[in-house]
C-alpha positions as a printed NumPy array, in Angstrom:
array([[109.186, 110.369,  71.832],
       [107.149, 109.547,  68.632],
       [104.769, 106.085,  68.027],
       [107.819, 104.262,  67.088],
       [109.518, 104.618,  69.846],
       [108.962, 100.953,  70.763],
       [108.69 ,  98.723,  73.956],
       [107.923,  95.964,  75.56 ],
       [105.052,  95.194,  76.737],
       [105.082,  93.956,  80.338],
       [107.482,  91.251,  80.765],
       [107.01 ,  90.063,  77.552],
       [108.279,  90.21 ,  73.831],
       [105.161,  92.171,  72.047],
       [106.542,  95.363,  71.294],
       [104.235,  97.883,  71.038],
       [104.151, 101.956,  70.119],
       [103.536, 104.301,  73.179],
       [100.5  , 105.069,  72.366],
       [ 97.327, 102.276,  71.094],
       [ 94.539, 103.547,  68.921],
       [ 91.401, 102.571,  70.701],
       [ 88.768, 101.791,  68.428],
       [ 85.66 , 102.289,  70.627],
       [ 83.668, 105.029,  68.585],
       [ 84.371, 102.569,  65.136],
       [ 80.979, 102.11 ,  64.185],
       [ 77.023, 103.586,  64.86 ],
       [ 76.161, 105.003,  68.392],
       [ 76.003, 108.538,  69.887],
       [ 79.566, 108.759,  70.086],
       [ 80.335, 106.528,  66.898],
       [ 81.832, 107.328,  63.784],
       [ 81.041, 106.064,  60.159],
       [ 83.682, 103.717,  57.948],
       [ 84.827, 106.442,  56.016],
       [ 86.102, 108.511,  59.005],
       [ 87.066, 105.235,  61.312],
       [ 89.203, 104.503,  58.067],
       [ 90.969, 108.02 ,  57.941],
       [ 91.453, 108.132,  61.665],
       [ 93.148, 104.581,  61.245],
       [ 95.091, 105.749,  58.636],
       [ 96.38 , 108.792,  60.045],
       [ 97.574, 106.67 ,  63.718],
       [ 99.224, 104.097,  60.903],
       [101.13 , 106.682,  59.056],
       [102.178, 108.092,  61.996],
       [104.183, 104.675,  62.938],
       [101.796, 103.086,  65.627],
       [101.519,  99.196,  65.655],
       [ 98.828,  98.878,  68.399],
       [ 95.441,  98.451,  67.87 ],
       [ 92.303,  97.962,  70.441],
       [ 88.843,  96.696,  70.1  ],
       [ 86.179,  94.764,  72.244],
       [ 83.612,  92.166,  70.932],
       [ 80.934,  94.284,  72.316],
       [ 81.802,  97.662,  70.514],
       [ 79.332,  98.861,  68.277],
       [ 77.894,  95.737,  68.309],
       [ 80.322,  93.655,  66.461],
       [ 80.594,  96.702,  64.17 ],
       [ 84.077,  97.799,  65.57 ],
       [ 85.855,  94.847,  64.69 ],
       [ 84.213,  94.134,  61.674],
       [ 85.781,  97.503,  60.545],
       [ 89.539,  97.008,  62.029],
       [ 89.614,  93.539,  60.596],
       [ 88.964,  95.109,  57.197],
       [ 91.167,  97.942,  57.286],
       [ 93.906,  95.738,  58.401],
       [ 93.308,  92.302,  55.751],
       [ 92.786,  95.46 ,  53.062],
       [ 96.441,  97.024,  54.015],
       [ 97.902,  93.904,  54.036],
       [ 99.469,  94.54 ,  57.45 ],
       [ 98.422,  91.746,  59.886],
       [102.069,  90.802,  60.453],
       [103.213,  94.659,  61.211],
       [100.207,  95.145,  63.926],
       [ 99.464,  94.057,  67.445],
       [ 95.848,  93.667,  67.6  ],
       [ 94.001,  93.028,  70.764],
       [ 90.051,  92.721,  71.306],
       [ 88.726,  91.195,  74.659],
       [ 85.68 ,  89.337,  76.016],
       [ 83.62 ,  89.634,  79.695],
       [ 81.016,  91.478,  78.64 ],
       [ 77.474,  89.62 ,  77.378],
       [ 76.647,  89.855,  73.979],
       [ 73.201,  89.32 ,  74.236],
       [ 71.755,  92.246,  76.191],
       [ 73.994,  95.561,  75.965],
       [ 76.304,  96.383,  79.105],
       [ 74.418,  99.873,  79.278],
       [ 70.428,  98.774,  78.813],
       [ 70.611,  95.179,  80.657],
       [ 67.718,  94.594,  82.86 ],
       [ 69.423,  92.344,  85.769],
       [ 67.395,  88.97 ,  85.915],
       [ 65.902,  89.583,  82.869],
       [ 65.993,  88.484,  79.018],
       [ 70.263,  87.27 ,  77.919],
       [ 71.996,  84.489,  78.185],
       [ 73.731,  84.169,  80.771],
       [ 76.795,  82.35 ,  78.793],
       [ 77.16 ,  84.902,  76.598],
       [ 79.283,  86.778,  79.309],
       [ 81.768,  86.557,  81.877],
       [ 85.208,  84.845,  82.678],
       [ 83.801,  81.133,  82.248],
       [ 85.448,  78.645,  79.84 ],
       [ 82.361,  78.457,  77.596],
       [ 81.548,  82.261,  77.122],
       [ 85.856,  82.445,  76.567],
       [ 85.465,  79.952,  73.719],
       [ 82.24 ,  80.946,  72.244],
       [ 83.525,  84.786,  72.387],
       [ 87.41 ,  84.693,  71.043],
       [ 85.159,  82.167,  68.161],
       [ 83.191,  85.073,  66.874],
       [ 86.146,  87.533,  67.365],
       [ 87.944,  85.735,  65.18 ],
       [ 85.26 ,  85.799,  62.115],
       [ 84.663,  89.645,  62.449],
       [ 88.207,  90.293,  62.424],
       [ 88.958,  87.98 ,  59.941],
       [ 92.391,  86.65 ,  61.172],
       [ 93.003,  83.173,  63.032],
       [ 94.873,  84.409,  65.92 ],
       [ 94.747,  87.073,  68.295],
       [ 98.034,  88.918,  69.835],
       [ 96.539,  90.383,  72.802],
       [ 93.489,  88.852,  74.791],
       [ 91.809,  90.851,  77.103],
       [ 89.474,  90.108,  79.924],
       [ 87.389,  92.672,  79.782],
       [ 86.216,  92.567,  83.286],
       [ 86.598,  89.858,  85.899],
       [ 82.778,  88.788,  86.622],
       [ 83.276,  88.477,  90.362],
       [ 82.326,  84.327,  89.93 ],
       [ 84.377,  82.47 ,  87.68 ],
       [ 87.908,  81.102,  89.323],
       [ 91.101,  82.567,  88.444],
       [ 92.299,  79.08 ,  88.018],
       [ 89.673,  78.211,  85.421],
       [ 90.604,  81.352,  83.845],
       [ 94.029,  80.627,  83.942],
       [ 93.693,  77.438,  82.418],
       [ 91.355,  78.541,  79.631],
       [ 93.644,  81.603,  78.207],
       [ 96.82 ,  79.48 ,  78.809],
       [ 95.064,  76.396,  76.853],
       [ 94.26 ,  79.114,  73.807],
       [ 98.02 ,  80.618,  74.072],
       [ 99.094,  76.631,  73.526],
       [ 96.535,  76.518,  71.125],
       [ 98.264,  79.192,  68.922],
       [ 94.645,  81.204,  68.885],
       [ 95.923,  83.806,  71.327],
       [ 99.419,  85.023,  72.018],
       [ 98.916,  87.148,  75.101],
       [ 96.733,  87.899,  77.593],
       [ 95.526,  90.347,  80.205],
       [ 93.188,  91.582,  82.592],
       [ 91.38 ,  94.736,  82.226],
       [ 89.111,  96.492,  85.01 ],
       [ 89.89 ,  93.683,  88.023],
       [ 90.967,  93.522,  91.59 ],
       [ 94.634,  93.841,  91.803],
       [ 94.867,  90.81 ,  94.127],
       [ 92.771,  88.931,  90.805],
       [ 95.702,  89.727,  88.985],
       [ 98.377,  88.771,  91.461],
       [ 96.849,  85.441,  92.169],
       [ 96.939,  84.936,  88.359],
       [100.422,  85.635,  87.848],
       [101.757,  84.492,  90.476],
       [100.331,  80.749,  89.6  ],
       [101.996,  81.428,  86.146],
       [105.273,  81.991,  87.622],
       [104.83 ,  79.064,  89.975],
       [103.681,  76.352,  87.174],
       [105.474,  77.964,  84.635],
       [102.616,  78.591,  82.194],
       [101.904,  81.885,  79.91 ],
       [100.356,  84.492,  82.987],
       [ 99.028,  88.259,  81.85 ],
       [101.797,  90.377,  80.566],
       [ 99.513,  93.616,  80.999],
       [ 96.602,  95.521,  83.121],
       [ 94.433,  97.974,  81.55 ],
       [ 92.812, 100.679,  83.964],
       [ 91.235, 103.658,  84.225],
       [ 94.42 , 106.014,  84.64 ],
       [ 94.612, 109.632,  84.202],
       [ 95.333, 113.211,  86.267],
       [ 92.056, 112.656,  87.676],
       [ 91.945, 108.697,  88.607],
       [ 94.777, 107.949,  89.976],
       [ 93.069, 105.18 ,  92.893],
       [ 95.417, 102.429,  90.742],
       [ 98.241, 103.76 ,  92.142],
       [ 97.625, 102.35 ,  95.437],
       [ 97.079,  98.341,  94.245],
       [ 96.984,  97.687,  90.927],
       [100.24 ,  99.499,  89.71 ],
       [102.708,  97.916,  92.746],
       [101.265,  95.112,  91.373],
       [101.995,  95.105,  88.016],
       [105.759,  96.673,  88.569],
       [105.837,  93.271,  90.64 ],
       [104.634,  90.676,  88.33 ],
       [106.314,  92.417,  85.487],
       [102.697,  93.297,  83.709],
       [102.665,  96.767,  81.934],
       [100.21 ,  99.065,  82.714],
       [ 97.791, 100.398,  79.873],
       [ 95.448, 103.506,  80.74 ],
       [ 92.022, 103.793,  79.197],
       [ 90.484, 107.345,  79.663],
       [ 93.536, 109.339,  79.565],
       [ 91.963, 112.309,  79.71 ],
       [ 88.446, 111.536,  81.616],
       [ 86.26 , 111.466,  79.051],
       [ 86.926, 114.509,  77.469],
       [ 87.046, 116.124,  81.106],
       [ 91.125, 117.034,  80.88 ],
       [ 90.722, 118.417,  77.353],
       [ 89.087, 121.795,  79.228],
       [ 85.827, 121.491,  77.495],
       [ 83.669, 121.86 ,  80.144],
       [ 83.447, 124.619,  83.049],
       [ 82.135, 124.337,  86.619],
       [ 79.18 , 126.92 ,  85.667],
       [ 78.242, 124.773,  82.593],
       [ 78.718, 121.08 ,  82.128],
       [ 76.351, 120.876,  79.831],
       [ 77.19 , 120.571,  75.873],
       [ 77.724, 117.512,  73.61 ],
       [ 80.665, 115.872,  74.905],
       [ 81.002, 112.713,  76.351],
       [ 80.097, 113.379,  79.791],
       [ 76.902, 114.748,  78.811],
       [ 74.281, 113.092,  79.257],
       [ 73.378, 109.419,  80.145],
       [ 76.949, 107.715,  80.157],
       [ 78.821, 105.431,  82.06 ],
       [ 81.175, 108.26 ,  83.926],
       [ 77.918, 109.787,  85.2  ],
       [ 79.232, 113.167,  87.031],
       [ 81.542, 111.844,  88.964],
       [ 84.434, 113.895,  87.234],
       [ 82.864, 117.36 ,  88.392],
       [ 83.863, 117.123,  91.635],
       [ 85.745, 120.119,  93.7  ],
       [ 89.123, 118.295,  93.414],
       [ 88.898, 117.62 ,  89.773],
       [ 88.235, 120.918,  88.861],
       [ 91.389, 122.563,  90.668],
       [ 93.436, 119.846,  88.936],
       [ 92.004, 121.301,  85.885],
       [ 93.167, 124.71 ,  86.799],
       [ 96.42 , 123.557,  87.252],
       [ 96.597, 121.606,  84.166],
       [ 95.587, 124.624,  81.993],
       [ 98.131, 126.576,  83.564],
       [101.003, 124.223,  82.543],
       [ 99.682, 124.274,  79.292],
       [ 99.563, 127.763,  78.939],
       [103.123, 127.242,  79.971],
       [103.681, 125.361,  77.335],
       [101.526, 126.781,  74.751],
       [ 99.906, 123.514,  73.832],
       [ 96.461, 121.796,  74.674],
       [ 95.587, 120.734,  78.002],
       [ 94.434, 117.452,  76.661],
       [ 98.015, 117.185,  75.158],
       [ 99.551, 117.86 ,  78.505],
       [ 97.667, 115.334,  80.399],
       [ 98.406, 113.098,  78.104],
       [102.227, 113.198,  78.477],
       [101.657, 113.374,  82.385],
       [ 99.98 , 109.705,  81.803],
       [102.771, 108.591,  79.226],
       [105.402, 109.683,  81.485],
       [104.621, 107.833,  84.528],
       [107.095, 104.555,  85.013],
       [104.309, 101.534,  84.835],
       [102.564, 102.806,  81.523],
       [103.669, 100.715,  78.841],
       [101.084, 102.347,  76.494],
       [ 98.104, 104.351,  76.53 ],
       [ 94.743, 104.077,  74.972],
       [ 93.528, 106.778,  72.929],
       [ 90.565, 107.138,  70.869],
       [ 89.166, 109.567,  68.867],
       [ 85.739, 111.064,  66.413],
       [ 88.207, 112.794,  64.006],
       [ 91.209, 112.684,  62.523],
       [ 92.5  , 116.301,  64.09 ],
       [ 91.984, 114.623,  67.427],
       [ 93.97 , 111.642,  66.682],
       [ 96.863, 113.824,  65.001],
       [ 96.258, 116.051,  68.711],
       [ 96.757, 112.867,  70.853],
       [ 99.869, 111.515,  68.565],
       [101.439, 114.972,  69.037],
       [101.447, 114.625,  72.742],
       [104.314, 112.479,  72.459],
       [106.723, 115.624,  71.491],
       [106.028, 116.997,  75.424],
       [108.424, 116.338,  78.129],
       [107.244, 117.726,  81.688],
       [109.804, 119.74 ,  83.194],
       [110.442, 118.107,  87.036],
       [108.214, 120.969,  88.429],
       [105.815, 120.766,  86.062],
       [104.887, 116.977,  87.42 ],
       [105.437, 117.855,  90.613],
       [103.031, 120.318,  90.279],
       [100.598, 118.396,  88.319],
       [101.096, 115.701,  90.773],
       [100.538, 117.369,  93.446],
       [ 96.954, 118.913,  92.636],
       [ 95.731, 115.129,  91.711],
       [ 97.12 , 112.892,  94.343],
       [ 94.971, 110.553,  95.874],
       [ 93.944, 110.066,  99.31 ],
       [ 96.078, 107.746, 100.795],
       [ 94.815, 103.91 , 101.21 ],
       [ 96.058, 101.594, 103.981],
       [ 98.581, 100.169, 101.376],
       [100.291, 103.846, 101.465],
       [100.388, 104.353, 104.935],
       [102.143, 101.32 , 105.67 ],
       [104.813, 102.32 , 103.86 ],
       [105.068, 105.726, 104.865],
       [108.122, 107.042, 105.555],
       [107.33 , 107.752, 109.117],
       [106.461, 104.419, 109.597],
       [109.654, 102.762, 108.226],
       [111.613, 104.99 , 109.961],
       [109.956, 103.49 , 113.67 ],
       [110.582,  99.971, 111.666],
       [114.244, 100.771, 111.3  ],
       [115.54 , 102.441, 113.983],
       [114.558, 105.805, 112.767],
       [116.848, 105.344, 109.539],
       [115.499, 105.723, 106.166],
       [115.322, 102.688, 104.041],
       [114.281, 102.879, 100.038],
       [113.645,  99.45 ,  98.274],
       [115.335,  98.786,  95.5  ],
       [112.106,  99.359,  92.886],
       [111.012, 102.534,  94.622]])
């Protein structure tokens, strides 16, 4: 595999490379990176073929796609990428630092019509381009309807201001209500989910990802590899250190748990196996999986990127994922069990029945 290695994505006709360049640290913060390097890394995820390119309104305050919308108008490549940035989250108090019921406006976030129109507005002038291929929700507010939501994106896909849309961090029954309302009324419905996916969050697997290989949505992954967990930089003895999970952040410690780390022995035995990184490895476990359509990646330098693009030259042996898969499965969820094969067998006179997109 290689970033031109093209498909689909979702149901859809938006082809997009395997893996997206996620443009999160494009900009000033603790894990941020200057223009210069956010240029090179950009560069070096170009030149390697990949057409896929991810940003938020609220990254780096504005900053992030202030900086993609230049390097792409500067290239002169707007046609050749897919560029997707999303809205949810309110731009007038920052998702870490708000104080609930104080200080924002409250219409500067969410799923509602106004904060859709208001946010895809200011996208637009940052980016400097009049349309956008991919629109993401960022994260379903809990409050606004799915219909109004519906109708909002679909109205901006008629518009010609959006191409695409789809849902990112949601319930999976969110997303099945919306598309199956665009199948019914036969209006544009979310071609893709994007989730927290990787060796060690693999709860999606229970909802979300049935749901998307029914309503023909592909499945992106953000956090691959944890935040920095699968990469093997930190020990159970010392978590301390510089990294990403260090720190106030938004994973907390929930990723040094007693599970997680023997999934990380296993994982750094494979890739002693295969003499190449762990973060590498875990990164082809997530490619390789049948509802990713592409994976987020992101990166502080360009050796990283050029590490994450070169992940796409592994191919799992069938007992290296088993055993991979094994050491991170998931306790099962009620969904599971009622399609375990014990109980289909009681369901069907004790024969064994496989669906046809099992």
């Amino acid at each position: 595999m290689s970033l031109t290695d093209y498909r689909t994505l979702g149901r859809s006709g938006l082809v997009v490379s395997p893996l997206c360049l996620g443009t999160m640290t494009f900009g000033p913060g603790p894990f941020g990176t200057d223009e210069a390097t956010s240029r090179s890394i950009y560069d070096a995820y170009r030149g390697a073929g990949g057409n896929f390119v991810d940003t938020a309104d609220v990254y780096s305050d504005g900053a992030s796609e202030e900086m993609l919308g230049k390097f792409i108008s500067q290239s002169g490549s707007r046609d050749e990428i897919v560029l997707a940035t999303k809205f949810g989250f309110n731009a007038s108090a920052s998702p870490l630092t708000a104080t609930p019921g104080k200080g924002g406006n409250p219409h500067a976030g969410g799923a509602g019509a106004k904060n859709i129109h208001r946010a895809l507005e200011q996208s637009l002038k940052r980016l400097g381009t009049d349309y956008i291929d991919l629109y993401w929700m960022h994260l379903w507010d809990g409050v606004t309807p799915v219909e109004e939501i519906m109708q909002t994106l679909g109205d901006l896909v008629r518009a010609g201001k959006i191409r695409y849309f789809g849902f990112s961090d949601m319930p999976a029954w969110v997303a099945m209500k919306a598309a199956t309302m665009a199948s019914e009324r036969r209006v544009p419905g979310p071609i893709a989910m994007q989730l927290e996916y990787s060796l060690v969050a693999r709860l999606v697997e229970e909802e979300h990802v049935p749901v998307a290989r029914e309503a023909g949505m592909g499945v992106m992954p953000w956090s691959p590899l944890a935040g920095g967990f699968l990469s093997g930089k930190y020990r159970p003895e010392d978590t301390s250190g510089s990294g990403r999970l260090s720190g106030p952040n938004p994973f907390g410690n929930s990723k040094f748990t007693k599970q997680n780390w023997a999934v990380l022995e296993v994982l750094r035995g494979i890739a002693t196996e295969l003499d190449r990184p762990m973060a590498e490895v875990a990164l082809a476990w997530v490619m390789a999986q049948p509802s990713v359509a592409s994976t987020l990646i992101g990166a502080t330098k360009v050796s990283q990127i050029e590490s994450n693009i070169a992940a796409t030259e592994i191919t799992l042996s069938a007992a290296q994922f088993e055993k991979l898969n094994a050491a991170s499965a998931p306790p099962a969820g009620i969904s599971s069990s009622l399609t375990a094969t014990g109980i289909r067998s009681m369901l069907f006179g004790g024969h064994t029945v496989t669906g046809w997109q099992v």
